[in-house]
N, CA, C and O atoms as a DFTB+ gen file, in Angstrom:
228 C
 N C O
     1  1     -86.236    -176.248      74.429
     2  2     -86.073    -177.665      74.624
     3  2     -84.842    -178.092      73.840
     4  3     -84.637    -177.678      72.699
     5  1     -84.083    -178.871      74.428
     6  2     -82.697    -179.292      73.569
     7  2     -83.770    -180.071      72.654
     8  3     -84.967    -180.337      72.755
     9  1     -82.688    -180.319      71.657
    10  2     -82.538    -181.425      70.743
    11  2     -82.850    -183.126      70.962
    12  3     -83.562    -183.910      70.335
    13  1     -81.934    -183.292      72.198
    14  2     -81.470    -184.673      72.578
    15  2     -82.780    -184.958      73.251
    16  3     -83.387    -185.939      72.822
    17  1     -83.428    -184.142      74.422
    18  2     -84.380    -184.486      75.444
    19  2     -85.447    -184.693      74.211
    20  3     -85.959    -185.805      74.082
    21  1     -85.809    -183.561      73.245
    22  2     -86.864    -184.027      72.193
    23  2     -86.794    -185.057      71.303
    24  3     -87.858    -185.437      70.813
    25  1     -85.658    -185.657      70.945
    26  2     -85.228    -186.699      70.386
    27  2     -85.550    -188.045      71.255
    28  3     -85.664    -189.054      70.560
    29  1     -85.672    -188.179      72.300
    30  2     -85.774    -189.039      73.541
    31  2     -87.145    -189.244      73.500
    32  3     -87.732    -190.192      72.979
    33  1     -87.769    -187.983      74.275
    34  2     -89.323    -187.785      74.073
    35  2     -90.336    -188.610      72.910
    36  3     -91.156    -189.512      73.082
    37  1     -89.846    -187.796      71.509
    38  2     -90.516    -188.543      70.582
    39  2     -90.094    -190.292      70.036
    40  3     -90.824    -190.977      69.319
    41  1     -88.971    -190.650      70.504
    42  2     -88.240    -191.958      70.267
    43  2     -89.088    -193.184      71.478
    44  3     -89.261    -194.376      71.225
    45  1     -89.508    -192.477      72.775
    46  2     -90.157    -193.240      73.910
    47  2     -91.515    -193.246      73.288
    48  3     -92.205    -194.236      73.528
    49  1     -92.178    -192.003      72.283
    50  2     -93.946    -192.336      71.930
    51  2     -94.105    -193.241      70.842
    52  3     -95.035    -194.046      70.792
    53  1     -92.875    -193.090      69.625
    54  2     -92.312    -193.952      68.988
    55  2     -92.616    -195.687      68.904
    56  3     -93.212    -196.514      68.214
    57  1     -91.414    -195.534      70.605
    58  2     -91.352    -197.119      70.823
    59  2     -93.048    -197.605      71.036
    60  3     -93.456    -198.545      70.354
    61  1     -94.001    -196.900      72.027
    62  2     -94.862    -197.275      72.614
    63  2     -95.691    -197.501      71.583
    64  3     -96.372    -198.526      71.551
    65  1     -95.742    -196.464      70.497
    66  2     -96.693    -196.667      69.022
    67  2     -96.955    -198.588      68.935
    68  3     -97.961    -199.293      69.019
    69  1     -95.205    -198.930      68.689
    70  2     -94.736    -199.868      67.648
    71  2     -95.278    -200.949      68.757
    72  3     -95.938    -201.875      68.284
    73  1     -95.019    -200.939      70.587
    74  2     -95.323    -202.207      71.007
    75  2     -97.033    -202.292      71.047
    76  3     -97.864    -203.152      71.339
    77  1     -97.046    -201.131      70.661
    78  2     -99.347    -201.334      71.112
    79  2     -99.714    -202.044      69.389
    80  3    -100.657    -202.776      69.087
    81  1     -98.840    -201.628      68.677
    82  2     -99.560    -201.895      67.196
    83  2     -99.163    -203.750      67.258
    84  3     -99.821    -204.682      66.796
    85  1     -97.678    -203.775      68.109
    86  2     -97.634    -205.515      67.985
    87  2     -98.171    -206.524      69.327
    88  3     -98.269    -207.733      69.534
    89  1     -98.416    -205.391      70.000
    90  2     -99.645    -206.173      70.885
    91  2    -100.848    -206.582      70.512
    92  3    -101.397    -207.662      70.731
    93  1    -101.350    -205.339      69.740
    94  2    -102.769    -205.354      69.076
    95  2    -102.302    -206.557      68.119
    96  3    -103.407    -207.014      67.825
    97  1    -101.799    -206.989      67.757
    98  2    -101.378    -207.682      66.501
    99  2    -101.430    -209.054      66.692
   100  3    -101.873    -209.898      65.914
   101  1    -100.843    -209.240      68.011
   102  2    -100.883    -210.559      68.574
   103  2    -101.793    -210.766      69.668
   104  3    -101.838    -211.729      70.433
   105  1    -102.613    -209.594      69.637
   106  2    -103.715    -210.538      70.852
   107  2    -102.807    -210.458      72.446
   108  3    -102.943    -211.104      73.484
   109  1    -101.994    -209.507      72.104
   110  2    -101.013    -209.125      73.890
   111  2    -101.793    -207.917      74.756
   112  3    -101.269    -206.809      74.875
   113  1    -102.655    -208.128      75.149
   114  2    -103.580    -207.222      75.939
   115  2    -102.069    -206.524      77.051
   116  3    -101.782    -205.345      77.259
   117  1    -101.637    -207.312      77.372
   118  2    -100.277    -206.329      78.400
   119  2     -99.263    -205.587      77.532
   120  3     -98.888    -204.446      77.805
   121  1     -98.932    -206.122      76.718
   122  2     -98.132    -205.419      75.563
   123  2     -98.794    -203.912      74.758
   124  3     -98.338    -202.770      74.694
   125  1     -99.809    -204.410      74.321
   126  2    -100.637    -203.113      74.098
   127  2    -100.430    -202.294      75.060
   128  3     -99.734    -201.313      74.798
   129  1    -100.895    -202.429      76.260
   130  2    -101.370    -201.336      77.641
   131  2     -99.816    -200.833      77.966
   132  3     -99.964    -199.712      78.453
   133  1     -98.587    -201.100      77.929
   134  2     -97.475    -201.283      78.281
   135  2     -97.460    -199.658      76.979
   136  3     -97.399    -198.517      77.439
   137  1     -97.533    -199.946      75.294
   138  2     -97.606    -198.921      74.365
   139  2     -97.772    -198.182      74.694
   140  3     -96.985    -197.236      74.715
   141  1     -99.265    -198.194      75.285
   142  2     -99.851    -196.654      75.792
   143  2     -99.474    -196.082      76.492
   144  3     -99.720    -194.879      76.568
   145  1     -98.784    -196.662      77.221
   146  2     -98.261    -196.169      78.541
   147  2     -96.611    -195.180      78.132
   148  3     -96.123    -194.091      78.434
   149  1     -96.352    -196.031      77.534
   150  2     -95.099    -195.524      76.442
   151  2     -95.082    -194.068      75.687
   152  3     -94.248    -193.183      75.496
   153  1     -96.196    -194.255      75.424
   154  2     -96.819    -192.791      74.287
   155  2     -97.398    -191.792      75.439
   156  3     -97.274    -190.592      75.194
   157  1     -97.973    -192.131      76.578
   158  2     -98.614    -191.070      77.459
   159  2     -97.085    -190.310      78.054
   160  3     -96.862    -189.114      78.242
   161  1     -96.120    -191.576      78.267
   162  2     -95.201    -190.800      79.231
   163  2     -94.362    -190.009      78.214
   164  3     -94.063    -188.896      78.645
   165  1     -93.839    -190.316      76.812
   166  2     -93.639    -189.458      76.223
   167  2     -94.192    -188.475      75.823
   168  3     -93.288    -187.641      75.777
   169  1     -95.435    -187.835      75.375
   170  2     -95.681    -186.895      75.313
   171  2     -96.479    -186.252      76.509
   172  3     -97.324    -185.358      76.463
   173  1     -95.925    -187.033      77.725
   174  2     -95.930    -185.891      78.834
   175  2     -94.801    -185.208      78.845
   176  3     -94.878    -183.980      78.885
   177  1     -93.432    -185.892      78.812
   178  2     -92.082    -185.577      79.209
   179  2     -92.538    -184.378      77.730
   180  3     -92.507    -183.260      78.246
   181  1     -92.738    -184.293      76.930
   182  2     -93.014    -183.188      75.799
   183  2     -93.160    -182.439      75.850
   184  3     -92.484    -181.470      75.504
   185  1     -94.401    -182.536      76.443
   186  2     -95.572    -181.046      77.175
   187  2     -94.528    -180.259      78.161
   188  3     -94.262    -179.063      78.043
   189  1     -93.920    -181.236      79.269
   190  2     -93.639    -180.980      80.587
   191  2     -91.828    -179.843      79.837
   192  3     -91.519    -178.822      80.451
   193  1     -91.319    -180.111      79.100
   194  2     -90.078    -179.540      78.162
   195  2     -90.747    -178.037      77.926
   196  3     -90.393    -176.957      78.398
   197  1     -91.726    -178.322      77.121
   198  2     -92.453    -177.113      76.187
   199  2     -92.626    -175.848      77.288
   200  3     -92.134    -174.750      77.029
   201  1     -93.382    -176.097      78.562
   202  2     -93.395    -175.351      79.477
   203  2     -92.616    -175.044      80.077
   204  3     -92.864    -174.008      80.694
   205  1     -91.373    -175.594      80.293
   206  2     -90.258    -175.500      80.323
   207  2     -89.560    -174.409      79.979
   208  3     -88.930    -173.581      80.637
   209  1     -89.859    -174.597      78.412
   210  2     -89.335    -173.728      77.662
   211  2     -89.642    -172.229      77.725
   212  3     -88.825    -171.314      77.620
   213  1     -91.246    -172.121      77.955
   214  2     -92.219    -171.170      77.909
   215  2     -92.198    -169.929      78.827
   216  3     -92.481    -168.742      78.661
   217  1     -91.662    -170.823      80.070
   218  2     -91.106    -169.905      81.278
   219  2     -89.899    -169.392      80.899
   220  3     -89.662    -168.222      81.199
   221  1     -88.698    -170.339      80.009
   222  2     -87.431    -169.492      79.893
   223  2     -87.630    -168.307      79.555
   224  3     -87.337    -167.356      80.280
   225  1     -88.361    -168.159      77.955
   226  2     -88.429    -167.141      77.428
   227  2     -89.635    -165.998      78.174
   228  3     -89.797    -164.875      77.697
């Protein structure tokens, strides 16, 4: 897995962390769900790299 794509990856579960914790925070039921959604697709794009990788070698 490069660098950059894993840098991306964990920066998108990152963002999604920070909008579910200030959804939860403010009572943003769409903002929250929007987080999760944030964090699922990054550590799919993760997984989906890793195997990636798994086949190179």
């Amino acid at each position: 897995m490069t660098t950059g794509k894993k840098a991306e990856n964990a920066a998108q579960s990152a963002k999604g962390k920070a909008k579910e914790a200030a959804g939860r925070a403010t009572g943003n039921e769409r903002l929250e769900a929007e987080g999760r959604a944030d964090q699922v697709k990054g550590d799919a794009k993760q997984a989906g790299e890793k195997l990636k990788d798994t086949f190179k070698h």
